[in-house]
SERO-4910 file (N, C-alpha, C, O; in steps of 0.05 Angstrom, whole numbers):
BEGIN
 pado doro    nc1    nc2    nc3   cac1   cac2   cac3    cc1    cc2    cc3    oc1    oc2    oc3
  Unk    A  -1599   1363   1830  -1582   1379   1812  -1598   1401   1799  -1589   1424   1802
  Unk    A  -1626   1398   1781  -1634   1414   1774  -1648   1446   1798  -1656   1468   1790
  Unk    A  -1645   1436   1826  -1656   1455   1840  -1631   1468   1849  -1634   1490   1861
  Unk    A  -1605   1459   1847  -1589   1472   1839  -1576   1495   1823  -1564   1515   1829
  Unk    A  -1583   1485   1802  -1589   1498   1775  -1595   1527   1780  -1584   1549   1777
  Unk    A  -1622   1516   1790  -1642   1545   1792  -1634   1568   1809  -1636   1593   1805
  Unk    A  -1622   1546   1838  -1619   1564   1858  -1593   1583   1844  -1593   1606   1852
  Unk    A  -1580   1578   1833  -1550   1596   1819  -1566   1617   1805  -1565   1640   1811
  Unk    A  -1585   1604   1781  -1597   1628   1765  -1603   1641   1783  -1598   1665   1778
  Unk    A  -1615   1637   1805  -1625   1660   1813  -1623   1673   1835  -1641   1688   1844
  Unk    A  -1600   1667   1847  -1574   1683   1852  -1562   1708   1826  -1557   1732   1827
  Unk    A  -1559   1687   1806  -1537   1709   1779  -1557   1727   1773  -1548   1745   1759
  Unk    A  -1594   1731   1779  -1606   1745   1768  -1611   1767   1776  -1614   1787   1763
  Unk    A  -1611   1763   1808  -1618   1774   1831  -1592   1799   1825  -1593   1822   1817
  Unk    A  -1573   1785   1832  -1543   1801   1823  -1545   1815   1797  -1540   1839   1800
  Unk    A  -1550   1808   1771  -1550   1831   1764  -1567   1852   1773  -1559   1874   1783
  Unk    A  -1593   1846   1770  -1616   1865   1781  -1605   1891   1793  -1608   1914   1785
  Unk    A  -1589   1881   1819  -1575   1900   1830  -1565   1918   1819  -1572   1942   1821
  Unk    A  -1544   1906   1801  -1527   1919   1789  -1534   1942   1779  -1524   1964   1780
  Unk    A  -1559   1931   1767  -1578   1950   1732  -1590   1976   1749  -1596   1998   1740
  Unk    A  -1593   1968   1781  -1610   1992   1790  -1589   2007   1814  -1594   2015   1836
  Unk    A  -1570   2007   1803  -1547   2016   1819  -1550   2050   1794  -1549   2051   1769
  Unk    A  -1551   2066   1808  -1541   2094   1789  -1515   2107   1794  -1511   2113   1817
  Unk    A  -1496   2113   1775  -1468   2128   1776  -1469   2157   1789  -1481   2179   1784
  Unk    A  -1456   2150   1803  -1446   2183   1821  -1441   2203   1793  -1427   2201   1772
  Unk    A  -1456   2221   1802  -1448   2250   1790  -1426   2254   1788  -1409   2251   1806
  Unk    A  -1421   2267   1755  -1403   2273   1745  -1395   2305   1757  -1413   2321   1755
  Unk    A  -1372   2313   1768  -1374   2344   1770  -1347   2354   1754  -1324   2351   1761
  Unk    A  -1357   2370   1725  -1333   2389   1716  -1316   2417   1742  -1322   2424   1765
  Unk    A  -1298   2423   1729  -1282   2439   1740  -1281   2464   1734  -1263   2462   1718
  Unk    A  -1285   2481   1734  -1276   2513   1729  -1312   2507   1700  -1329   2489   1697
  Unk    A  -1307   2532   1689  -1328   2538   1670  -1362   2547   1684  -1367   2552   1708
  Unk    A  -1380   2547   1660  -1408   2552   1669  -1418   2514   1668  -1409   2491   1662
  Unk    A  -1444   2529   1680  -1447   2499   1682  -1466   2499   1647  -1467   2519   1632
  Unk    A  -1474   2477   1642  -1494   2477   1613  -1475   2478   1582  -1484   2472   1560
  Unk    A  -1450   2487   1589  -1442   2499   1567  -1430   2478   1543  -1424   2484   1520
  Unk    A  -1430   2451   1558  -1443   2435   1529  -1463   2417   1531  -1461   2393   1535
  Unk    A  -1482   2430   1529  -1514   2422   1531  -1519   2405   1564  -1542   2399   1570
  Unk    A  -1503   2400   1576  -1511   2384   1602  -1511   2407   1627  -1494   2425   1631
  Unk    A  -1535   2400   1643  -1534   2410   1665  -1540   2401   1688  -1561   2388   1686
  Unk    A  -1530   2401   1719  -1534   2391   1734  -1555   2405   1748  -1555   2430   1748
  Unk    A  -1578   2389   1761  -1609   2390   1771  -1607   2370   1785  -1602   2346   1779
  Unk    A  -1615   2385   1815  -1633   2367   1846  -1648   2374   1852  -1652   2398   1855
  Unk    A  -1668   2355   1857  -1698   2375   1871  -1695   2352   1890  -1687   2329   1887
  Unk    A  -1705   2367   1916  -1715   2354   1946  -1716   2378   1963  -1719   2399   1950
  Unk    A  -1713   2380   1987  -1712   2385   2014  -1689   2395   2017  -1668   2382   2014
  Unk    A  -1692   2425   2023  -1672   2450   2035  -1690   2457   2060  -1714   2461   2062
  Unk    A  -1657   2456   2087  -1669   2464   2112  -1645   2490   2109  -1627   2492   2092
  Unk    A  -1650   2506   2130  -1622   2523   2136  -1610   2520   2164  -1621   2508   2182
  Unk    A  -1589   2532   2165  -1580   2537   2191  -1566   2553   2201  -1552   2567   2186
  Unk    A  -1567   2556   2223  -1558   2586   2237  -1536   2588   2266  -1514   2577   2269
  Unk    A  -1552   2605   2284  -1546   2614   2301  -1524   2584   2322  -1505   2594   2334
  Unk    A  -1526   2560   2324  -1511   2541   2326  -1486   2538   2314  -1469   2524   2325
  Unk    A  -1480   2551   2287  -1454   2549   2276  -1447   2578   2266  -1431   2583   2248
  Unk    A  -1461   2596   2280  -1449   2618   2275  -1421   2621   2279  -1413   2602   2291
  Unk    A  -1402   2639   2273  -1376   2640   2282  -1354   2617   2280  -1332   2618   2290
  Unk    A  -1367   2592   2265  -1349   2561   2273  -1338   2568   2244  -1350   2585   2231
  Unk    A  -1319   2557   2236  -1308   2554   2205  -1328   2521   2190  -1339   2500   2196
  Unk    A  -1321   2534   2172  -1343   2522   2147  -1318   2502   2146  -1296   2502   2157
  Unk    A  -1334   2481   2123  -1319   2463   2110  -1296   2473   2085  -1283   2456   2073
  Unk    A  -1294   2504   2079  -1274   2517   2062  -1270   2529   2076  -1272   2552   2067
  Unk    A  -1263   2529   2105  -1242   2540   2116  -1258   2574   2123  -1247   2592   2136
  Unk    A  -1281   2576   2113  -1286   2605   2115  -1301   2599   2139  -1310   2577   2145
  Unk    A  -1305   2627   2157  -1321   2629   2179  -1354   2632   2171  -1365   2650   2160
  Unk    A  -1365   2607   2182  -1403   2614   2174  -1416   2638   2192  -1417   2641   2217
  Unk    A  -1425   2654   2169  -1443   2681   2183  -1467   2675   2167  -1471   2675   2143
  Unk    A  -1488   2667   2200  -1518   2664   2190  -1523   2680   2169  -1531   2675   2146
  Unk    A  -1517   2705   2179  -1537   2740   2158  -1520   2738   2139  -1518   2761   2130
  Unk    A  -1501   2720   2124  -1497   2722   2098  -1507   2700   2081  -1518   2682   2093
  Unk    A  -1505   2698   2050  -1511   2681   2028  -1495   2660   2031  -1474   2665   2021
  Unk    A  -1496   2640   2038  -1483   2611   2037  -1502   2592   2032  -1526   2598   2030
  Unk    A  -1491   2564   2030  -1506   2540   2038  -1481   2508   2034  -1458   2507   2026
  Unk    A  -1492   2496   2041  -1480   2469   2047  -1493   2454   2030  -1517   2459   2025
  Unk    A  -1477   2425   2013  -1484   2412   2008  -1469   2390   2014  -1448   2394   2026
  Unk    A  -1478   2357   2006  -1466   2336   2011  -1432   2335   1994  -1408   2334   2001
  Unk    A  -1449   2337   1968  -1422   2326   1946  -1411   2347   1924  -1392   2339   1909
  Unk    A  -1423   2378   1921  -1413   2383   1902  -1390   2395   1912  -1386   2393   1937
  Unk    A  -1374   2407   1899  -1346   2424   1906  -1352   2444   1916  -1371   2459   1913
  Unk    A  -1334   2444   1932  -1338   2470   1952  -1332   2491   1931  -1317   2484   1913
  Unk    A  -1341   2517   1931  -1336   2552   1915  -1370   2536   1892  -1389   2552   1888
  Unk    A  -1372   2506   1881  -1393   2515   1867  -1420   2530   1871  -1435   2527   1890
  Unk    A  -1424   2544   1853  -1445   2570   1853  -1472   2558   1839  -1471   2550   1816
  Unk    A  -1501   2559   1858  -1518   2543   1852  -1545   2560   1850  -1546   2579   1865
  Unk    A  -1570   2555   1831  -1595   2574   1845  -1613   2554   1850  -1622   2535   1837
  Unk    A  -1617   2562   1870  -1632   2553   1887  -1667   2560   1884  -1676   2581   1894
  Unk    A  -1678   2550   1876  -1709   2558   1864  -1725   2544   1891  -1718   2522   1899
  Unk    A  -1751   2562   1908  -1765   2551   1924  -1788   2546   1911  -1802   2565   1904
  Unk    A  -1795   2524   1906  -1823   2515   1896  -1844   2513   1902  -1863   2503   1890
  Unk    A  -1844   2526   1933  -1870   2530   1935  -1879   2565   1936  -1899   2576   1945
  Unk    A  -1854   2577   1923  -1859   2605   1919  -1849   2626   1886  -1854   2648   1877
  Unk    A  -1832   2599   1876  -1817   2610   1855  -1797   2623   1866  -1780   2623   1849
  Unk    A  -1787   2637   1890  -1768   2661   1885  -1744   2635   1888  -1745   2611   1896
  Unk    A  -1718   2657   1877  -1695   2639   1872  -1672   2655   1876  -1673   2680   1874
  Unk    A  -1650   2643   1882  -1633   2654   1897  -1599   2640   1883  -1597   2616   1876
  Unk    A  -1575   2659   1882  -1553   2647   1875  -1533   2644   1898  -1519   2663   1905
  Unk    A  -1534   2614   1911  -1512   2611   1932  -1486   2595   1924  -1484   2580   1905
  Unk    A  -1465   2603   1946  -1444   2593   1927  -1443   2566   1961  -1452   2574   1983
  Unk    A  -1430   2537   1957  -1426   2517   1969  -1398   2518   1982  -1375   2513   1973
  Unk    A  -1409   2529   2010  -1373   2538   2030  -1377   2524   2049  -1367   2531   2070
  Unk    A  -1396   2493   2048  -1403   2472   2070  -1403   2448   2065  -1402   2439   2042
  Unk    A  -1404   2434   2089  -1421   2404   2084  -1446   2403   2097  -1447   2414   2119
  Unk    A  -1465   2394   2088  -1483   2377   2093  -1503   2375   2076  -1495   2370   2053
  Unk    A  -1528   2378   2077  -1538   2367   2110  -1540   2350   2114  -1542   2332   2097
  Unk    A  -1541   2344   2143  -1541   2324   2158  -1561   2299   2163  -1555   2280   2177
  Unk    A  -1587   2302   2148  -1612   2299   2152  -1623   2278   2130  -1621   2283   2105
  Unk    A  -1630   2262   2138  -1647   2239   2117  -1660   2249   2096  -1681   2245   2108
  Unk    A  -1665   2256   2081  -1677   2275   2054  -1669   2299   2049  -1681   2313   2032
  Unk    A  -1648   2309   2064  -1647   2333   2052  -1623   2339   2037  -1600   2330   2043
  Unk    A  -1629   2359   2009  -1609   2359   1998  -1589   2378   1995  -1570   2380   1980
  Unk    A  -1600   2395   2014  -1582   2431   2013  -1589   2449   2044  -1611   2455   2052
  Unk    A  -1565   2455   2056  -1574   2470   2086  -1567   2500   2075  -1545   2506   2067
  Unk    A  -1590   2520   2077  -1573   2545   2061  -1571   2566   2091  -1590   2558   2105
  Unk    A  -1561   2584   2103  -1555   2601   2114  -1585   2609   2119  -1604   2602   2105
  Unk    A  -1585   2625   2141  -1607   2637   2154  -1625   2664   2142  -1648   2673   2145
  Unk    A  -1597   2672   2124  -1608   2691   2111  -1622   2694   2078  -1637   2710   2066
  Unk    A  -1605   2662   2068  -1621   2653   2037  -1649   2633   2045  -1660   2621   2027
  Unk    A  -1656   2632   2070  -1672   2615   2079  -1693   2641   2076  -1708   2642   2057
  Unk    A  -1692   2657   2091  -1704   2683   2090  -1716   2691   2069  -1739   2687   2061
  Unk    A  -1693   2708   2056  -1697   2712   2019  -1709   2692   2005  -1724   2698   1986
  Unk    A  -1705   2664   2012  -1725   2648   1991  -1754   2640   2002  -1767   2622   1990
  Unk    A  -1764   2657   2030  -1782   2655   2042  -1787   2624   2063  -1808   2618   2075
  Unk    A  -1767   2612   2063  -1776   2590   2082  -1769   2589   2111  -1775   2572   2126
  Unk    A  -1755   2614   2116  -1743   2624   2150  -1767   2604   2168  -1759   2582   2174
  Unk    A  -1791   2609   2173  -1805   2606   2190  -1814   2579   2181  -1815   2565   2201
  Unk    A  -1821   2567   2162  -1824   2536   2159  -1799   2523   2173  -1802   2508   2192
  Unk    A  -1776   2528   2165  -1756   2520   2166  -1748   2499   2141  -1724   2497   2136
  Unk    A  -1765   2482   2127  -1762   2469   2104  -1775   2470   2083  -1798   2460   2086
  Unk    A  -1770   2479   2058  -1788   2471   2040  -1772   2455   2014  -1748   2450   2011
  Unk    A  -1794   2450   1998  -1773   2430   1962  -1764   2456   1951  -1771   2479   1955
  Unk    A  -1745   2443   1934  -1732   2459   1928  -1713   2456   1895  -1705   2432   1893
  Unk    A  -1707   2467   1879  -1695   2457   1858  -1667   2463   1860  -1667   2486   1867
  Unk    A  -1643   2455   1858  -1621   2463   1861  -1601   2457   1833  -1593   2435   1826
  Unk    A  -1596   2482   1819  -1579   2472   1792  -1551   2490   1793  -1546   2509   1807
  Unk    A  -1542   2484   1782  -1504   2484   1783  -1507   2503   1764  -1520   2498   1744
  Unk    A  -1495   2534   1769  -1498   2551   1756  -1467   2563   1748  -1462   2582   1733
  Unk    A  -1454   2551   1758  -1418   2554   1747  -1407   2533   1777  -1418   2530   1798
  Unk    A  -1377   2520   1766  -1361   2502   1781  -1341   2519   1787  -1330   2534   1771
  Unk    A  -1336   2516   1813  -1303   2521   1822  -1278   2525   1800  -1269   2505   1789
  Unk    A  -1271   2543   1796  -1247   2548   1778  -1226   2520   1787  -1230   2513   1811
  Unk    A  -1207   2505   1773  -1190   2494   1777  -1166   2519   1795  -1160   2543   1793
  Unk    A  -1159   2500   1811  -1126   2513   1828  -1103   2496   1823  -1100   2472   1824
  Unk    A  -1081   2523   1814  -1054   2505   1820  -1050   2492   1796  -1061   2490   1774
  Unk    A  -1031   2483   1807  -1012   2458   1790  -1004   2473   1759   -991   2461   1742
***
């Protein structure tokens, strides 16, 4: 009985544990700037770009992707949100707006176009870290 006992505690402990190290999905507002009551959204990891493979295909908003313009992809925020993109291993920084999905890739958190890959100097690495903050949300549509 008593190894019973235990085995439950620690089961119920194990279970919460989980629980406590489980983190809530990002909140994303609608229309507005981003910050504008004191909160702001910030990612840092791994930006690759992409190109000449999805040239000419339609994006995940329906728009056609052109490498030589300013775009990028992300997993989860809203598509139209407008983000800067900071390269950290150069400082320069860049404002793209999110007309995709992905990326596709185990650590990475932003695919930007061939040509903000460029401008933020990582064309020829093809990856570097990267900071990514929400610099205004998609206007609300409709209704």
């Amino acid at each position: 009985m008593p190894s019973r006992i235990i085995s439950l505690t620690a089961i119920l402990l194990a279970g919460w544990l989980v629980l406590l190290s489980c983190s809530p999905a990002p909140i994303y507002r609608q229309g507005g700037e981003a910050g504008t009551t004191g909160q702001r959204w910030v990612e840092t990891g791994m930006a690759s770009w992409y190109g000449s493979k999805f040239q000419g295909r339609p994006t995940a908003s329906g728009e056609i992707f052109d490498m030589n313009e300013i775009s990028a992809a992300h997993k989860t925020l809203p598509l139209g949100t407008r983000v800067r993109v900071t390269n950290l291993a150069n400082d320069r920084e860049l404002v793209l707006r999110i007309n995709d999905r992905g990326p596709f890739i185990k650590g990475r958190i932003i695919d930007c176009s061939r040509e903000a890959a460029r401008q933020l100097g990582f064309l020829q690495a093809g990856i570097t870290r990267v900071r990514v903050e929400v610099v205004s949300w998609p206007a609300a549509s409709g209704g």
